[in-house]
KOLBASE-684137 format. One record per residue: residue number from 1; residue in three letters; z, x, y of N, C-alpha, C in turn. Coordinates in steps of 0.02 Angstrom, whole numbers, plus 50000, padded with zeros to 5 digits. Each point is the difference from the previous one (the first is absolute). Last residue first. Example, Ala and Ser with C-alpha at 12.3 -4.5 7.8 and 13.67 -1.06 7.14 Angstrom:
residues 2
<2,SER,<50354,50642,49888>,<50003,50042,50059>,<50037,49961,50055>>
<1,ALA,<49996,50015,49714>,<50000,49955,50059>,<50000,50045,50060>>
end
This chain:
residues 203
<203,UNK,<57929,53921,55444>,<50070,50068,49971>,<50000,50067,50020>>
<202,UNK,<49841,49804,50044>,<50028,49993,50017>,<50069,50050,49986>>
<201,UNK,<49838,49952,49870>,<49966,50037,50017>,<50061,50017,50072>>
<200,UNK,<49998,49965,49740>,<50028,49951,50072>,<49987,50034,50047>>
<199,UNK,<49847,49982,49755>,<50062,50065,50031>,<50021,49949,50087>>
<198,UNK,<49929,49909,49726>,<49980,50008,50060>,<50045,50054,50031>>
<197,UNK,<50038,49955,49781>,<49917,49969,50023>,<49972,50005,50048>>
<196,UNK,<50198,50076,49888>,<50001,49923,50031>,<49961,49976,49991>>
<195,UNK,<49998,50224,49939>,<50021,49954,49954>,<50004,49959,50022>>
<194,UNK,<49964,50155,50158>,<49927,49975,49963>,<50021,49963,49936>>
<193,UNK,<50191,50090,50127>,<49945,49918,50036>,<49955,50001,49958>>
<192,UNK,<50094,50171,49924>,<50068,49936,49980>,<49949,49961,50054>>
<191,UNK,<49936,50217,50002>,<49979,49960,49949>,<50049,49930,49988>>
<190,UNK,<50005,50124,50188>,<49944,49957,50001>,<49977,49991,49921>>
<189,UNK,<50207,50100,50050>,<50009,49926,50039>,<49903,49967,49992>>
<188,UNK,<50048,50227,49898>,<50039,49947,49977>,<49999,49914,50023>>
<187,UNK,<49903,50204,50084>,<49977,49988,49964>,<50017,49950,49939>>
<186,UNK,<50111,50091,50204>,<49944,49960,50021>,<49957,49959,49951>>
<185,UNK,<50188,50164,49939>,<50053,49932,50022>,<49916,49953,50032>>
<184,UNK,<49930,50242,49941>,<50048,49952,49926>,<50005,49926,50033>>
<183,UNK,<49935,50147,50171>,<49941,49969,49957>,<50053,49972,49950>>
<182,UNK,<50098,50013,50236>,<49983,50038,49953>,<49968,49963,49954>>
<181,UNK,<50053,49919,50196>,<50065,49969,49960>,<49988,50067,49941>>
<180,UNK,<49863,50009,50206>,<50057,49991,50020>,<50074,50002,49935>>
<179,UNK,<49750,50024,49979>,<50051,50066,50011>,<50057,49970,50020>>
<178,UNK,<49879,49837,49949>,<49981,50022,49929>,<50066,50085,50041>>
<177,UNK,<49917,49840,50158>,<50058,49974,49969>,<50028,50050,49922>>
<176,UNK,<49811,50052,50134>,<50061,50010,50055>,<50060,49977,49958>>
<175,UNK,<49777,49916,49898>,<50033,50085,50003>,<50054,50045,50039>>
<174,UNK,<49925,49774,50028>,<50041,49998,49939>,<50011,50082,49973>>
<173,UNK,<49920,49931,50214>,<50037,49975,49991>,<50057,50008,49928>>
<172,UNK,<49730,50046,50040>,<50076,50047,50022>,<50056,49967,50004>>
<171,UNK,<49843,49982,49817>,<49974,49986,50060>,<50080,50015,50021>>
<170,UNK,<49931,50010,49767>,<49983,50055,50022>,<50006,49988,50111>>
<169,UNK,<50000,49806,49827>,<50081,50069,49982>,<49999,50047,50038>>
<168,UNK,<49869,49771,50042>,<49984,50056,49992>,<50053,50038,49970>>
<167,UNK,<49943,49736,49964>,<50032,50061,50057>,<49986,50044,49960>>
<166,UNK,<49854,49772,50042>,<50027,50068,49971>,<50051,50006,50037>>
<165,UNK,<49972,49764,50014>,<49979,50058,50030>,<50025,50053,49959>>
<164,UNK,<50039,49764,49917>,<49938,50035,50014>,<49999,50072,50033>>
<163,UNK,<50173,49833,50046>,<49991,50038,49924>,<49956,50032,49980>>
<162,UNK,<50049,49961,50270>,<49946,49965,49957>,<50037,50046,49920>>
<161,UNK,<50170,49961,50217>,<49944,50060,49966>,<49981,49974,49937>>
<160,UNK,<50117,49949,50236>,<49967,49967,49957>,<49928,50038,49973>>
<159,UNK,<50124,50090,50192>,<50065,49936,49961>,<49998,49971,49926>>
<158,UNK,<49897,50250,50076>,<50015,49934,50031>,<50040,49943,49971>>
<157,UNK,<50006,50251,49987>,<50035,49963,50051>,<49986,49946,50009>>
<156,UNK,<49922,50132,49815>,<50103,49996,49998>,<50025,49982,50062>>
<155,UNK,<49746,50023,49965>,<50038,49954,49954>,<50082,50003,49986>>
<154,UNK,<49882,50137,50175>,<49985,49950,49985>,<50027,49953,49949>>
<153,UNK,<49988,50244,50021>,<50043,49976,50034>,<50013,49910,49998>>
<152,UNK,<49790,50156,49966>,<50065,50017,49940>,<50062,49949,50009>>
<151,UNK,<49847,50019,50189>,<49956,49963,49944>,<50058,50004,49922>>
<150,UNK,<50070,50128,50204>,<49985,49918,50023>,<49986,49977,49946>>
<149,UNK,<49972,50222,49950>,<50066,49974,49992>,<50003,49944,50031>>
<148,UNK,<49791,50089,50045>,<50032,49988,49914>,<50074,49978,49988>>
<147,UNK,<49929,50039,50235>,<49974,49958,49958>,<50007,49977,49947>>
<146,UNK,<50047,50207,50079>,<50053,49925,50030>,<49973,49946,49958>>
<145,UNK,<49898,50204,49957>,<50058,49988,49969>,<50033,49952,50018>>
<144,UNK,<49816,50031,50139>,<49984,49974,49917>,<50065,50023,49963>>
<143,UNK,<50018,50082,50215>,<49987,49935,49995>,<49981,49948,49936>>
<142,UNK,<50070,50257,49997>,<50047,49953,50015>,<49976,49940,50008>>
<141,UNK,<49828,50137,50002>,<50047,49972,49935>,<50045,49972,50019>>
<140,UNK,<49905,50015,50171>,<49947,49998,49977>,<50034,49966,49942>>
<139,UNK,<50106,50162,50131>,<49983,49924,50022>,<49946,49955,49961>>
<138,UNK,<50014,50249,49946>,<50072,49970,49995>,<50002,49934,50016>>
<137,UNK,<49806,50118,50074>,<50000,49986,49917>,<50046,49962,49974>>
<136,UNK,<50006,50059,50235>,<49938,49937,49988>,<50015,49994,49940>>
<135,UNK,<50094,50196,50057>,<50030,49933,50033>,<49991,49951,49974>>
<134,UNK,<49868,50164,49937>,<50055,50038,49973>,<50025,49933,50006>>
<133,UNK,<49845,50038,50157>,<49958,49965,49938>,<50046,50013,49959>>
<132,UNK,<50100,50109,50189>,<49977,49937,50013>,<49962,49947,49954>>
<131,UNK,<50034,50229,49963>,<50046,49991,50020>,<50021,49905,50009>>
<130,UNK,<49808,50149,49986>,<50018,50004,49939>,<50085,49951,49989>>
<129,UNK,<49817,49962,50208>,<50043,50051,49981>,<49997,49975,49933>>
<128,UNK,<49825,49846,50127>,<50051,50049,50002>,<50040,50045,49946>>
<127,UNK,<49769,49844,50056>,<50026,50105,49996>,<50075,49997,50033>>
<126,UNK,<49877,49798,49921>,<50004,49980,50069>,<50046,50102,50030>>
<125,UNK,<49948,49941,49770>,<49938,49964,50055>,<50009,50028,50058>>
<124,UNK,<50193,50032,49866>,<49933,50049,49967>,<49964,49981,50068>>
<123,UNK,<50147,49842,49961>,<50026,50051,50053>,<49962,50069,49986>>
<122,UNK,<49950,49813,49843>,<49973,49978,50096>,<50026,50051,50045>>
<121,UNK,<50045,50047,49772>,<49932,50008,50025>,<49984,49987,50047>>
<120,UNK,<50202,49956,49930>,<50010,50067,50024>,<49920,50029,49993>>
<119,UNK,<50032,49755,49951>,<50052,50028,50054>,<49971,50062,50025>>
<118,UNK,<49946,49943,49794>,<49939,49982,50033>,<50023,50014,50062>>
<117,UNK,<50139,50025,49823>,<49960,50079,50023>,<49930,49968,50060>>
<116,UNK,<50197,49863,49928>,<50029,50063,50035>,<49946,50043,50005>>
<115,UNK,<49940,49792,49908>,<50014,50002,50036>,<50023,50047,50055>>
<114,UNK,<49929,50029,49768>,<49944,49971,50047>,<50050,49981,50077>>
<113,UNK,<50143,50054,49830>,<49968,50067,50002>,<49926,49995,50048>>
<112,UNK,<50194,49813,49900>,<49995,50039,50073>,<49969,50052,50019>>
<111,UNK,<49997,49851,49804>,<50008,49971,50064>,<49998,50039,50058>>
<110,UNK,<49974,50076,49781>,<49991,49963,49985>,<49993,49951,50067>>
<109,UNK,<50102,50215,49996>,<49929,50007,49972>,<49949,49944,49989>>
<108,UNK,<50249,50007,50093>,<49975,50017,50020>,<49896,50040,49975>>
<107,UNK,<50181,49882,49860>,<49966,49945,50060>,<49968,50054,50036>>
<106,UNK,<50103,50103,49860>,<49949,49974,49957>,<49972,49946,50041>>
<105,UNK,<50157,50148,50064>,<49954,50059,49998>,<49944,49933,49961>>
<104,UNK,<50199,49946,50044>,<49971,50009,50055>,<49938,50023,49991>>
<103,UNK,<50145,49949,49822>,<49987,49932,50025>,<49960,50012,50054>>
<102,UNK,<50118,50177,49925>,<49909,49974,49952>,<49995,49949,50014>>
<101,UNK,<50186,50076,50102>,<49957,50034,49988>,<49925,50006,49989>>
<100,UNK,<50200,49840,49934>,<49946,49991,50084>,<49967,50039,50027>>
<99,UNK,<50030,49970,49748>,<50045,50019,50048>,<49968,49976,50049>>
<98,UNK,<49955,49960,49740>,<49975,49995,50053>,<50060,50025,50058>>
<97,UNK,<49953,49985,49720>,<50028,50027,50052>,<49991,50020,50067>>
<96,UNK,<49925,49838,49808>,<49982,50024,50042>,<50052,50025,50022>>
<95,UNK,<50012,49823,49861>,<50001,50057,49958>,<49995,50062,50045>>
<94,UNK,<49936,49777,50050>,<50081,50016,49994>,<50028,50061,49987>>
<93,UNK,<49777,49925,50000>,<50020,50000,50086>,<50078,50030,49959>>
<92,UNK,<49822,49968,49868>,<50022,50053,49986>,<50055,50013,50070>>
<91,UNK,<49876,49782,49912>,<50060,50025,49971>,<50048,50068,50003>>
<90,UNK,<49798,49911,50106>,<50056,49962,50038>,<50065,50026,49935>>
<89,UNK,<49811,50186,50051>,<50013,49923,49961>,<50050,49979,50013>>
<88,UNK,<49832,50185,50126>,<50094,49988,50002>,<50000,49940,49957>>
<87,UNK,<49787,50088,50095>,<50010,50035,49933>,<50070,49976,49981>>
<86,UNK,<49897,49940,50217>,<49998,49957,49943>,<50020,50029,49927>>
<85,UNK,<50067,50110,50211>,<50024,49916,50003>,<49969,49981,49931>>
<84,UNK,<49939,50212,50049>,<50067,50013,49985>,<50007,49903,49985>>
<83,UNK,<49801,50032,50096>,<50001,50022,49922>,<50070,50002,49962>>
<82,UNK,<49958,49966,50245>,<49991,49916,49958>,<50007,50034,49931>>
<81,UNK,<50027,50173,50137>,<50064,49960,50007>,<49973,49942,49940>>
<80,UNK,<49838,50164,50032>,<50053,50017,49955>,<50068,49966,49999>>
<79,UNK,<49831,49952,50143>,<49972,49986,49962>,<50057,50019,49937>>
<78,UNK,<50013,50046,50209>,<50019,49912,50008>,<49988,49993,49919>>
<77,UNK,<49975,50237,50088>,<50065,49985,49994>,<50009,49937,49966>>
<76,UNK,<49772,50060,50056>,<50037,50015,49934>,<50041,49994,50001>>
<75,UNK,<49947,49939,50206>,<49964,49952,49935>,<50007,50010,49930>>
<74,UNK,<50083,50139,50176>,<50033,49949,50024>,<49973,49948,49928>>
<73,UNK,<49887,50202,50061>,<50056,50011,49955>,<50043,49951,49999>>
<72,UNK,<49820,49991,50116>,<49978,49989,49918>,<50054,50026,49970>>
<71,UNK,<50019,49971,50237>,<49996,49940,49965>,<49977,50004,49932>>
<70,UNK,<50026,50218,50092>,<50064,49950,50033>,<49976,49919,49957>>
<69,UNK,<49809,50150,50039>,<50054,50028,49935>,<50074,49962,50004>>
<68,UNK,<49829,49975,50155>,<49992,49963,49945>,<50053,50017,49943>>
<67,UNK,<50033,50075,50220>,<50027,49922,49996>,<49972,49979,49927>>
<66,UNK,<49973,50223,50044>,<50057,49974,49999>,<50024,49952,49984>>
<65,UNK,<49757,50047,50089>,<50034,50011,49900>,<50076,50002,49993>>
<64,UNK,<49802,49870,50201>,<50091,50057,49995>,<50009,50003,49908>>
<63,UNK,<49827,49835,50116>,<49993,50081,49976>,<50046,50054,50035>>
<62,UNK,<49946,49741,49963>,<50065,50023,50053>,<49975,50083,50011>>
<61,UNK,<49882,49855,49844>,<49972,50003,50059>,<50044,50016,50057>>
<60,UNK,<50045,50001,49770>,<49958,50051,50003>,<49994,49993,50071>>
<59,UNK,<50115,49854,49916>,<50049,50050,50022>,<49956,50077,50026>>
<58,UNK,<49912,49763,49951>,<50040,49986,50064>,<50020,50092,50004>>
<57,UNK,<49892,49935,49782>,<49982,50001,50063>,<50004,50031,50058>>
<56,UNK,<50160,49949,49840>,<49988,50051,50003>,<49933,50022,50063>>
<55,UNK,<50056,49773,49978>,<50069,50062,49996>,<49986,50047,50008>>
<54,UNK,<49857,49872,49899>,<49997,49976,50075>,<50051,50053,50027>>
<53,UNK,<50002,49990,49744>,<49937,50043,50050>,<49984,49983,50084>>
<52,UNK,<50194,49888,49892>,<50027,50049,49995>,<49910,50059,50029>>
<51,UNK,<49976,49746,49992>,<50043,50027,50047>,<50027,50083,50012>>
<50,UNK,<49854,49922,49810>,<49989,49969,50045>,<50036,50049,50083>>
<49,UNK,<50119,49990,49763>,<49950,50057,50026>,<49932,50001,50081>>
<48,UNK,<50134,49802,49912>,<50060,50053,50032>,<49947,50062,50021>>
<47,UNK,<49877,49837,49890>,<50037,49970,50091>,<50032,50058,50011>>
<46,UNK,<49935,49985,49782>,<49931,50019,50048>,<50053,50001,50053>>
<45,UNK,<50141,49951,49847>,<49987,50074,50002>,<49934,50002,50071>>
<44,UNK,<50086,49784,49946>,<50035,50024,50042>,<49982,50101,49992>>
<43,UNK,<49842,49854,49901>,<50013,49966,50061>,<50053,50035,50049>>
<42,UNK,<49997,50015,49754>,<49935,50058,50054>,<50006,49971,50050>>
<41,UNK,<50180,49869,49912>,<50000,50078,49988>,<49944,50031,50020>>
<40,UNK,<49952,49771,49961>,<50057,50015,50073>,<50012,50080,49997>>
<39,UNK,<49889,49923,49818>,<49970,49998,50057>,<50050,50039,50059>>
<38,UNK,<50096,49954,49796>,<49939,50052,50021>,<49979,50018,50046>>
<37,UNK,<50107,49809,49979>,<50079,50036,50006>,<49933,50066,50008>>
<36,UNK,<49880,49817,49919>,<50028,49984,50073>,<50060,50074,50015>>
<35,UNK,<49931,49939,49795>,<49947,50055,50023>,<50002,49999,50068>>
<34,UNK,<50177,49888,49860>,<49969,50123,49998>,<49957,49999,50039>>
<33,UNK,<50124,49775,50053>,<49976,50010,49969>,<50001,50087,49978>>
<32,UNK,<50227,49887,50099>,<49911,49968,50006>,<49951,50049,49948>>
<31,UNK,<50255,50002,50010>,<49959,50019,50056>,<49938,49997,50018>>
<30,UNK,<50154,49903,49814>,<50000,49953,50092>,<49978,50047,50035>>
<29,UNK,<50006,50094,49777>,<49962,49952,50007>,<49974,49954,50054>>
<28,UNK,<50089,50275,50011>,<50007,49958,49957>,<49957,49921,50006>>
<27,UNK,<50008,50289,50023>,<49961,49923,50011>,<50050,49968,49973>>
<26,UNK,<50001,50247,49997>,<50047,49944,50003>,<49988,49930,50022>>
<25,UNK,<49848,50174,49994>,<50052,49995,49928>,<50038,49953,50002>>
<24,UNK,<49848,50046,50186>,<49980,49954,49960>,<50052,50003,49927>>
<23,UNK,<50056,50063,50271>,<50001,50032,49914>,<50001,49953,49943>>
<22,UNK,<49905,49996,50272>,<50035,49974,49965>,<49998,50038,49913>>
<21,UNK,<49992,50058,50290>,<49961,50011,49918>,<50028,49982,49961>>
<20,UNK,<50048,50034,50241>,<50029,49957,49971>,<49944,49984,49924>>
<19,UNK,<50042,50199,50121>,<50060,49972,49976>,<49995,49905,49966>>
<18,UNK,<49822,50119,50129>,<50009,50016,49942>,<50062,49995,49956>>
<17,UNK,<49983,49932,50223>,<49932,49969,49966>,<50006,50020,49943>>
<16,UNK,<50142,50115,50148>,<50016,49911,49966>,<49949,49966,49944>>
<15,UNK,<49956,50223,50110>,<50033,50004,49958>,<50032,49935,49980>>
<14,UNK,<49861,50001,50177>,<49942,50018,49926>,<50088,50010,49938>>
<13,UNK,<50080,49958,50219>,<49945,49952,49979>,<49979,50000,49926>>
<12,UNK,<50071,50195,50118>,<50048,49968,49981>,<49976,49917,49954>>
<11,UNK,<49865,50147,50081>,<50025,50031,49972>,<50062,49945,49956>>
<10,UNK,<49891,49953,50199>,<49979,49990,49967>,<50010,50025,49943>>
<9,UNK,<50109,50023,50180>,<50018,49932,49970>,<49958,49997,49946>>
<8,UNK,<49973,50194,50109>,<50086,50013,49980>,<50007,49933,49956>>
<7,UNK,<49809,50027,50135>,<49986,50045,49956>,<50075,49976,49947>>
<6,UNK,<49992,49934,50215>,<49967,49960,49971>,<49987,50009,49943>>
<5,UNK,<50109,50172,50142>,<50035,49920,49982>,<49977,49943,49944>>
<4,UNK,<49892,50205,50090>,<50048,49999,49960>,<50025,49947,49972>>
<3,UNK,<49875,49965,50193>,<49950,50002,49918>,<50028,50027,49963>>
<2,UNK,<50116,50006,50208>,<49991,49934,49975>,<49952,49986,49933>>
<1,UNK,<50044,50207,50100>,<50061,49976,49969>,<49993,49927,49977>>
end
């Protein structure tokens, strides 16, 4: 369980690493040079892959096919979440008919699908029930859904919120808000802030 564990970060790990790949299109001048921004990019592909063949490694040497099949479905889940995240243009956020529905189903692939299934692999490990790795799965997500919503949550509680910081449309708070008042009357109020210039985050 403990080389699960270790397995679980690295995964996770390797997936930061690759998140953070910079999209040479959008260069602009104060980000320093192309061939520096290049670089850095194989730097972060070698590394992630790096970690992600260590990973796997690790999963061969557990030799339970459950558990492998459990974390490679966990890695395609993560993978089709970041895909959903980057294909979305900041222009198309509004336009989105998002529910909390799909608000769940889209963190949970993206945040919570490595977590809940690595869970209900350690309760694999350690042989218990269908019943009990079922448990584990549920705890798991739920915990990475907490999370996400802590992290969503954020800029409408602290005191002092940078102009700078994205917001998201799609993050929960505002989708809670979006069913609460209905889409017409939601879609209204956030086009009347984005005419300000800014949205109050505080509202």
């Amino acid at each position: 369980q403990r080389s699960l564990a270790e397995i679980t970060e690295l995964i996770h790990t390797a997936l930061l690493v690759h998140r953070g790949i910079v999209n040479l299109n959008e260069l602009q001048s104060s980000d320093g040079p192309l061939k520096d921004m290049q670089f850095g990019n194989k730097i972060a592909i070698l590394s992630g892959d790096f970690l992600l063949a260590n990973a796997c490694n690790g999963l061969a040497l557990l030799q339970n096919t459950k558990v492998v099949e459990l974390l490679a479905s966990a890695l395609m889940d993560l993978i089709q979440g970041v895909y959903h995240e980057n294909s979305t243009s900041k222009e198309s956020y509004i336009t989105d008919d998002i529910g909390i529905s799909t608000w769940k189903e889209q963190t949970f692939l993206s945040h919570g699908a490595l977590l809940a299934k690595s869970c209900q692999a350690a309760m694999e490990l350690a042989k218990h029930d269908a019943e009990v790795q079922d448990m584990a799965f549920q705890y798991g997500k739920h915990m990475a859904m907490s999370h996400k919503i802590n992290s969503d949550v954020q800029p409408f509680i602290k005191e002092k919120t940078s102009d700078s910081m994205t917001f998201n449309l799609n993050s929960a708070p505002v989708v809670l808000h979006q069913e609460f008042l209905g889409r017409d009357l939601w879609i209204k109020q956030i086009g009347e802030a984005q005419e300000k210039g800014r949205l109050d985050y505080a509202k």
